[in-house]
Structures are given as structure tokens and as C-alpha cells.
C-alpha positions, 0 to 999 in steps of 0.5 A: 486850162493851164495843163492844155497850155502846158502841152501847147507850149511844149508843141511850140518848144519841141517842133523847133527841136525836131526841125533844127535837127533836121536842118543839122543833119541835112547839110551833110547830103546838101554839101557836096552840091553847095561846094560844087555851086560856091567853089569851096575847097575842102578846108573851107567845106570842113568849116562849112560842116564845123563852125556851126557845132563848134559854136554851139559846144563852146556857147551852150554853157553860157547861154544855159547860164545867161537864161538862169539870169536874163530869163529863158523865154527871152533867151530863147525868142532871141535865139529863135530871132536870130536863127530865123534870119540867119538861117534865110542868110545861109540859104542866099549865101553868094561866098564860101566865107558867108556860109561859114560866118552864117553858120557860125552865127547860127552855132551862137543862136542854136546854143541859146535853143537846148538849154532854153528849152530844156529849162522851160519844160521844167517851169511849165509842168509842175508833176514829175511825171509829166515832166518826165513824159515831156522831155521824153516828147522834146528829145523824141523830135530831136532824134527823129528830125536827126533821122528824118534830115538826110531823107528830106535833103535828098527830096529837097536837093531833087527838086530845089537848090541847097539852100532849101535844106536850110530854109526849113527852120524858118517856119518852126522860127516863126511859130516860135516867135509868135505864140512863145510870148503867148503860150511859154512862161518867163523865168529867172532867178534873183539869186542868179548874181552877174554875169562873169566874162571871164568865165564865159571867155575861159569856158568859150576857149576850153571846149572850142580848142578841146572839140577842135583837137578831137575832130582834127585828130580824125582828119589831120595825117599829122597829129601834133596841131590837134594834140596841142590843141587838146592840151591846150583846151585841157590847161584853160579847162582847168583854169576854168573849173578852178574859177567856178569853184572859186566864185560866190555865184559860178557860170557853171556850178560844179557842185552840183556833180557832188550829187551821184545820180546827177554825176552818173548820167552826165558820165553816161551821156558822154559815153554813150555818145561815144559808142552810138557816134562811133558806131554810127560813122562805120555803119554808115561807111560800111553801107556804102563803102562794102555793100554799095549803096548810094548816099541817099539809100544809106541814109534811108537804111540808117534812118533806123538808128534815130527812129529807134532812139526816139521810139525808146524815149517815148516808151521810156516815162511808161518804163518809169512807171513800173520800175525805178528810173535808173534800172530803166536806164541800166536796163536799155543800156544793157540792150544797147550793148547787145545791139552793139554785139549784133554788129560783130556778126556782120560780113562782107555781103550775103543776104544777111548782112543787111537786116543784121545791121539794121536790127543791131543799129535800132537794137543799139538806139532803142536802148538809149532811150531812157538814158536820153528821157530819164537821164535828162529829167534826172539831170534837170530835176535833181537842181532847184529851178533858179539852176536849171539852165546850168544843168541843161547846159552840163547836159547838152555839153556832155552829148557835144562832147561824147559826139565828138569823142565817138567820131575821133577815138571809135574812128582811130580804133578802126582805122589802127585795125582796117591799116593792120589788116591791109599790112600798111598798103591803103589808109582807108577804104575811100584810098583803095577805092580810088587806088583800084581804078587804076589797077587791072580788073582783077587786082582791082577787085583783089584789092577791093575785097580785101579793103572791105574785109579789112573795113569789116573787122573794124566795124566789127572791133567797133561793135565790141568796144560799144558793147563794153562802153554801154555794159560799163555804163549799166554798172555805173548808173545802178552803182551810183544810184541813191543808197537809201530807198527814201532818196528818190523821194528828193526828186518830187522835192525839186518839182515843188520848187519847179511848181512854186518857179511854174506858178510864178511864171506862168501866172505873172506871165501876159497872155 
């Protein structure tokens, strides 16, 4: 009866997943639209888009903490509170300026939700095993409803107004709110000690001003705002990690990195995120800008991409079972390179390129999956369990930055090839785009075949740098494994304290 509640209280943790991803991913095609309705300009469409990750990447330290030591059921419930009536809020949002506090709110809100859940998964199910299958289940939901966001917006903005792409949260908000207090335990550590606000201001500072320079680098003409902004965030990272190496009980403890496996697969998340961010800004380019689909029928084509990562997180405990857990990783890892490979082959137009992009994009995701199950259980099982909402929010940082980093450095590596092949004359393929219907048809289209060549031999350096970044990381995770045979064995060590946190969760929980 208490495993069937386990996998019940999973249910209610996952479908939040699965629907605050899609909610995410829907407001990039419900954008132009509410622009259009609200009278945005462009800086306050960027902020529109931004100020929700902004304030998820800047607060999901914190909230991953402050779990540890208000307890995370009741982080989470107020999370979900507040997401619900937020999420109502930005759908009836009558102003620009509305839609960004919202937004921004809802970023303070969704950074309660990850490491909460994550954390819980960890007191709800004592066997390694299982725990290893329902994390997969938990990052499976976000990966879909990643994939599944820009479908449903397009159903959704064909027969509803915008603010429908936000209303979709609120259902899953709901269930939460009323079977949380039923199905999911309370934890939280006597050890956790007090709160620091100054911690929590430096950290809040670093990652806001770091994440803020590395977008803006891929937008702003002039880079010294963003370079002043990294540096910045740079000098008050320091002072932060200075702080928590100094503190008795730290916002973020830092020591944990001394562990090799741990360090590893945060490494590994990070980068991975940088190759599957920056190959995914160019292949979804590159379907509309070279072979001419329209946005909805890009984010059908690229839907790939999220399926294929979801389906290797669900296979991924399966691999677990007949090989160790870090030859799983390095193995997918591997795979993710040769999918990256796949996208070097890619032309212009032909019959070919089209199912060759495809299968390299599933290839590439496909691969990533046991880093995304196995590496999130590694992270989240090598810690005791007063300290997993910290891990879970070292983890969740790790794939907000790798995210950001893949959209600002994979996206000025193409962009250095695409003005090198052009010798100097477009910036980009929207710019000859927009410059050829201006010209005579014929050196329009001139100019358009060389702009999506030029394009084209971007991807295609994007595809090898991938390929390098994901074979790198294969070494890194099978070289920093444990060196002795019996280390593993520490893993079902912490499930035994995740089982005493589970029992004395779950069993002085009210039902």
C-alpha cells in the first residue's frame, strides 16, 4: 500500500513536470500574437521571454536550500499556490509591464518546483532502483512536455487567445494542491541551521547578471554591456563561493564537489546542455530559414529532439540493470556525438536532408538520456537526505546554465562562419532575407542560396563541436568514475538514509 502511494505521489509530482514544460515552451509560438495584442516592442518581448528563466536560474539555489529547511512539501505546495494564481494572471494580463512582473513572479514560483520535486522523489521511494526508475519517469514528463509545448500552442492559438498557453498549468497546479497534502511526505533537516540572506542576495546577484550577460551576447551588436555583466556576475560568484566555504551550515554546500562521480555529471549536464541548446537553435533555423517551413510545421519536425530524450530517460534504469551506471552515461554520450556527426552531412535542400536531420536530432537526444535519469540519481543519491534539495538545485543550475551557454557560444560560432562565408555582406539569414526583397529576382535568389550555404556550413561546424563536446564528456564521466569496485556500493548506503528520511516522512505524515 505504501509503494502504490509512492507511485501516486510520483503522478502528482511528474504531471506539474510534464505541464510546466509545456507551458514553457508554448510562449515561444504564443509570442508574436501577444505582442501584436499587448503592443510590445521588441526590448519588452525579450523580457516577455526572459524574466521567467532569469528568475528560475537565479532562485533555484535558494529554493532547493530553503526545502532542506522549511520542509519541501511545503515549499512545493506554495510554489504550486502561487504558480496557479500567477499563471491565471498572465493569461488576463491587459499591459506589456504585467506580463513581465507575472512572468517574473511565476520564475520565483517555478524555482520552488524542480528541486522540491526532485528532493521528494528521494524520501518517497527508499530502493535505489526505484528511485532511479522514477526519476527517469519525472525528467521523461519534462522532455516531452518540452516537446509537446509548441504543438499544443499552435492547436491552442488556432481556436483560443494567448493567454490559453498559459492557462494550461492550472489543472496540473490544482491536483497538486489537493492530493500533495495526501499522497506526498514532509521532509526537512534539524541540521539544516539558518537561512543566510547573504547568500541568498550574492548567489541571486551572480547567476542573474552571468545568465543576463550570456543572452545578451547573442543579441546585443555591441558586446561590452554583456562582457561587464559576465565579469561582474563573475567577481560576486566568487564572493559567494568564498562565503559558503566559510560557513558552518552553507546555502550551497560546495564540498559535496569533492565527490568525482557527483563533480562529473554536474560537468556533464552543463555541457551537454551546451551542445543539445546550440544545436537546437540551428536546426530549428535551419528548417525555416533553408528548407522553408513554417514555425508550426518546424516545431512538429523538431519535436524529435524532446521524444528522443524522453525515450532515452525511460530506457535509461533498463541499461542500469545490465551495465554500470556510468558506462550507461559515457555510452549515450557517445551516441549523442554520432547523431551530432549525422548533422555535418546535411545540405542545402534535396530529399535527403530532411530525414537526415531528423534522425541525427533523435540520435543526439536519444543519447542524452541516461546522463539526464542516471546522472540525476547519481547527483541526488550520492548526498544524505537532509542535503538533497541542494543537489537538486547544483543540478537544476547546471542545465539553466548549459542552456544558456549553448544558445550564446554554439550561436557565435555559427554566426563567425555563416559573416565568413558571406565575406561580410548579411549578419545573418533573417538580414538576407529581409535584404532580398529588395533586390531583382534574380539576385534575390542569388543572395538567398548563398546565405543558406553560408547558414548551412554553420550547422554543419555546430555538428562537429557537439560531436567533440559530448565524446569529451564520455571520457570525463568513465575517467572520474569511482576507482575501486566497492565504491558504487556508497550509492545504496545513502538510499538507507533516504529510507530512515522516507519513513520518517511518510510515516508521520496525516493522511
Amino acid at each position: 500500500m505504501r509503494v502504490n502511494r509512492a507511485w501516486l505521489g510520483l503522478a502528482v509530482l511528474a504531471l506539474p513536470a510534464l505541464l510546466v514544460a509545456i507551458d514553457a515552451t508554448a510562449l515561444l509560438l504564443a509570442l508574436p500574437q501577444l505582442s501584436a495584442d499587448l503592443g510590445a516592442t521588441n526590448v519588452e518581448q525579450l523580457w516577455i521571454s526572459d524574466s521567467y528563466g532569469f528568475m528560475v536560474a537565479g532562485l533555484v539555489i535558494t529554493m532547493g536550500t530553503l526545502g532542506d529547511r522549511i520542509g519541501r512539501r511545503r515549499l512545493l505546495l506554495i510554489g504550486g499556490a502561487a504558480f496557479l494564481v500567477l499563471s491565471v494572471v498572465a493569461a488576463f494580463a491587459v499591459s506589456p509591464l504585467m506580463l513581465i512582473v507575472a512572468r517574473a513572479l511565476l520564475g520565483v514560483a517555478g524555482a520552488t518546483l524542480a528541486p522540491s520535486t526532485l528532493a521528494l522523489i528521494t524520501d518517497m521511494f527508499r530502493d535505489g532502483r526505484q528511485r532511479g526508475k522514477a526519476i527517469a519517469i519525472w525528467a521523461t514528463c519534462q522532455f516531452t512536455g518540452g516537446a509537446l509545448g509548441p504543438v499544443l500552442a499552435g492547436f491552442l492559438l488556432q481556436h483560443f487567445w494567448w493567454g490559453s498557453v498559459f492557462l494550461v498549468a492550472v489543472p496540473a497546479m490544482a491536483l497538486l494542491l489537493l492530493a500533495g497534502p495526501v499522497l506526498l511526505p514532509e521532509f526537512r533537516s534539524d541540521q539544516a541551521g539558518r537561512l543566510d540572506p547573504a547568500s541568498v542576495g550574492l548567489s541571486l546577484v551572480a547567476v542573474l547578471l552571468m545568465v543576463y550577460g550570456i543572452k545578451q551576447l547573442t543579441v546585443e551588436s555591441v558586446s561590452a554591456v554583456p562582457a561587464v555583466a559576465l565579469v561582474a556576475g563573475a567577481a560576486v560568484g566568487f564572493l559567494f563561493v568564498r562565503r559558503q566555504l566559510r560557513l558552518e551550515a552553507p546555502l550551497l554546500d560546495l564540498r559535496l564537489l569533492r565527490n568525482r562521480p557527483f563533480t562529473a555529471v554536474l560537468v556533464a549536464l552543463v555541457f551537454a546542455g551546451v551542445a543539445m541548446a546550440g544545436t537546437g537553435l540551428m536546426v530549428t533555423q535551419y528548417l525555416q530559414g533553408v528548407l522553408g517551413f513554417s514555425p508550426v510545421a518546424s516545431a512538429l519536425l523538431f519535436a524529435p529532439m524532446g521524444l528522443g530524450t524522453a525515450v532515452g530517460t525511460m530506457a535509461a534504469p533498463a541499461l542500469a540493470r545490465r551495465m554500470e551506471q556510468t558506462t550507461a552515461i559515457a555510452g549515450g554520450l557517445a551516441g549523442s556525438a554520432v547523431g551530432s556527426l549525422l548533422l555535418v552531412g546535411v545540405g542545402v535542400g534535396g530529399a535527403g536532408a530532411l530525414p537526415l536531420v531528423m534522425i541525427g536530432i533523435a540520435t543526439l537526444a536519444l543519447g542524452t538520456g541516461p546522463l539526464f535519469a542516471l546522472g540525476t540519481g547519481l547527483v541526488i543519491g550520492s548526498v544524505p537526505p537532509e542535503r538533497a534539495g541542494s543537489a537538486a538545485s547544483m543540478s537544476e543550475t547546471g542545465n539553466y546554465f548549459g542552456g544558456s551557454l549553448g544558445f550564446a557560444l554554439l550561436g557565435a560560432v555559427a554566426a563567425v562562419v555563416y559573416r565568413g562565408r558571406m565575406d561580410g555582406t548579411s549578419d545573418s539569414l533573417a538580414d538576407a532575407v529581409a535584404t532580398g526583397r529588395h533586390l531583382p529576382a534574380g539576385q534575390a535568389a542569388q543572395l538567398l542560396h548563398a546565405a543558406r550555404e553560408a547558414f548551412t556550413a554553420g550547422l554543419h561546424v555546430t555538428g562537429v563541436v557537439a560531436a567533440v563536446v559530448f565524446a569529451g564528456l564520455a571520457v570525463l564521466v568513465l575517467a572520474m568514475r569511482p576507482a575501486a569496485r566497492t565504491a558504487p556500493a556508497a550509492l545504496p548506503h545513502h538510499g538507507a538514509h533516504n529510507e530512515a528520511g522516507y519513513e520518517a516522512g511518510y510515516e508521520a505524515t496525516p493522511s
